[in-house]
C-alpha positions as CSV (number, residue, x, y, z in Angstrom):
1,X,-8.4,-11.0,-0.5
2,X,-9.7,-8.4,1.6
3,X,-7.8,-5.0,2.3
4,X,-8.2,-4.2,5.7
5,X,-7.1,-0.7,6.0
6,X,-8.3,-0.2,9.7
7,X,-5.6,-2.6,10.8
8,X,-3.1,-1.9,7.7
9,X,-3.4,-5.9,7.1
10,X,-4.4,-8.2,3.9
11,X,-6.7,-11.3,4.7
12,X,-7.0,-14.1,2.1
13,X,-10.1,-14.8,1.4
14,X,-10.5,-17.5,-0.5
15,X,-14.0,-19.5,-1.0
16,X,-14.5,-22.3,-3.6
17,X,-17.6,-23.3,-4.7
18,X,-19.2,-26.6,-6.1
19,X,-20.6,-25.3,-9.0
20,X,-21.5,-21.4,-10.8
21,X,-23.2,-19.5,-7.9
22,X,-26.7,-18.5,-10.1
23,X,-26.0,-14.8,-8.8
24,X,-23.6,-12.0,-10.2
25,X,-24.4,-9.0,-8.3
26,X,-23.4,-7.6,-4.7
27,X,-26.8,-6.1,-4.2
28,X,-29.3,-8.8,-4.7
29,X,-26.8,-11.0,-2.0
30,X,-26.2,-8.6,0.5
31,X,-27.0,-10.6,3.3
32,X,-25.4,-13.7,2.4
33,X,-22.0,-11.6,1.4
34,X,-22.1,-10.0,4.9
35,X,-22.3,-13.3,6.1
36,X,-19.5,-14.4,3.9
37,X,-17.0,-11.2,5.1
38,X,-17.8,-11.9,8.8
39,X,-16.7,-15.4,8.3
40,X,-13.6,-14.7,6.3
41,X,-12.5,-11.9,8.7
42,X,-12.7,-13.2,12.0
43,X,-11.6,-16.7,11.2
44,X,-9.1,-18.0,13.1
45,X,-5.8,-18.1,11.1
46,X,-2.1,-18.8,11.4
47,X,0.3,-16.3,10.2
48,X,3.2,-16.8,7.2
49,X,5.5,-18.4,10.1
50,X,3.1,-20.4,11.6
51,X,2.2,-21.9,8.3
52,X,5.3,-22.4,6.9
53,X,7.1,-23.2,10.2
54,X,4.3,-26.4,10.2
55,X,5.0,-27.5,6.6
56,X,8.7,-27.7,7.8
57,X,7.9,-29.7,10.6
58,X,5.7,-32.0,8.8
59,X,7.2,-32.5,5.6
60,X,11.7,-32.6,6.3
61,X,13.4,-31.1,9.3
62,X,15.0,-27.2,9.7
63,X,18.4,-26.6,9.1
64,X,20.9,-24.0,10.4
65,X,22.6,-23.0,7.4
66,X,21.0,-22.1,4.1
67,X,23.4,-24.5,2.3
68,X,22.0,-27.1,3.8
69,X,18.5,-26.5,2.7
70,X,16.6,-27.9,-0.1
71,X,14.0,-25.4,0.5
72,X,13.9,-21.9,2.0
73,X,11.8,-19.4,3.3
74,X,13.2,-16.2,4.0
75,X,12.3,-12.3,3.0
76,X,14.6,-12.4,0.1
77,X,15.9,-16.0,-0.4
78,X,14.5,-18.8,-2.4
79,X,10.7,-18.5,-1.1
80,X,9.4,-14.9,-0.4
81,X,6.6,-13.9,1.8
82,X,5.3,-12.1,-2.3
83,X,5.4,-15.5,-3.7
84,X,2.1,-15.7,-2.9
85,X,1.0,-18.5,-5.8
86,X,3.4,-20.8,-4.5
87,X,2.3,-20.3,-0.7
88,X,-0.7,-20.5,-2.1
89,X,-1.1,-23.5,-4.5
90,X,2.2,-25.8,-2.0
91,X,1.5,-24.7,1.4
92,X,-1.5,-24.3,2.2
């Protein structure tokens, strides 16, 4: 992730690679990391309820009461905006 503290905002940054880069350091990469931070940066993104409001959509249908809901999203019921590894490994 990237701390943005300009903008007071968090951006995932998340890059998976095919194989072990053959490079540790920062310094001897400095081009290609720029590169890398641009991209991650100024990507175009949705937000938490953009994301989540399209997994809803795509995989069962919303409902207007909680009890109802096999799943939910909320700031502090069932999923969280800090359950980040869930977001992260089911939703996105």
């Amino acid at each position: 992730m990237v701390l943005d503290v300009y903008e007071n905002k968090v951006v995932w940054a998340d890059i998976s690679l095919k194989s072990q880069p053959r490079w540790n350091n920062v310094e001897n990469n400095m081009s290609g990391m720029i590169l890398m931070g641009k991209a991650l940066t100024t990507m175009k993104k949705p937000n938490l309820y953009d994301l989540l409001m399209l997994n809803a959509k795509a995989r069962g249908e919303l409902c207007e009461a909680i009890e109802d809901a096999d799943t939910v999203f909320s700031v502090d019921n069932g999923i969280t905006p800090y359950d980040t590894d869930i977001i992260v490994s089911q939703y996105l």
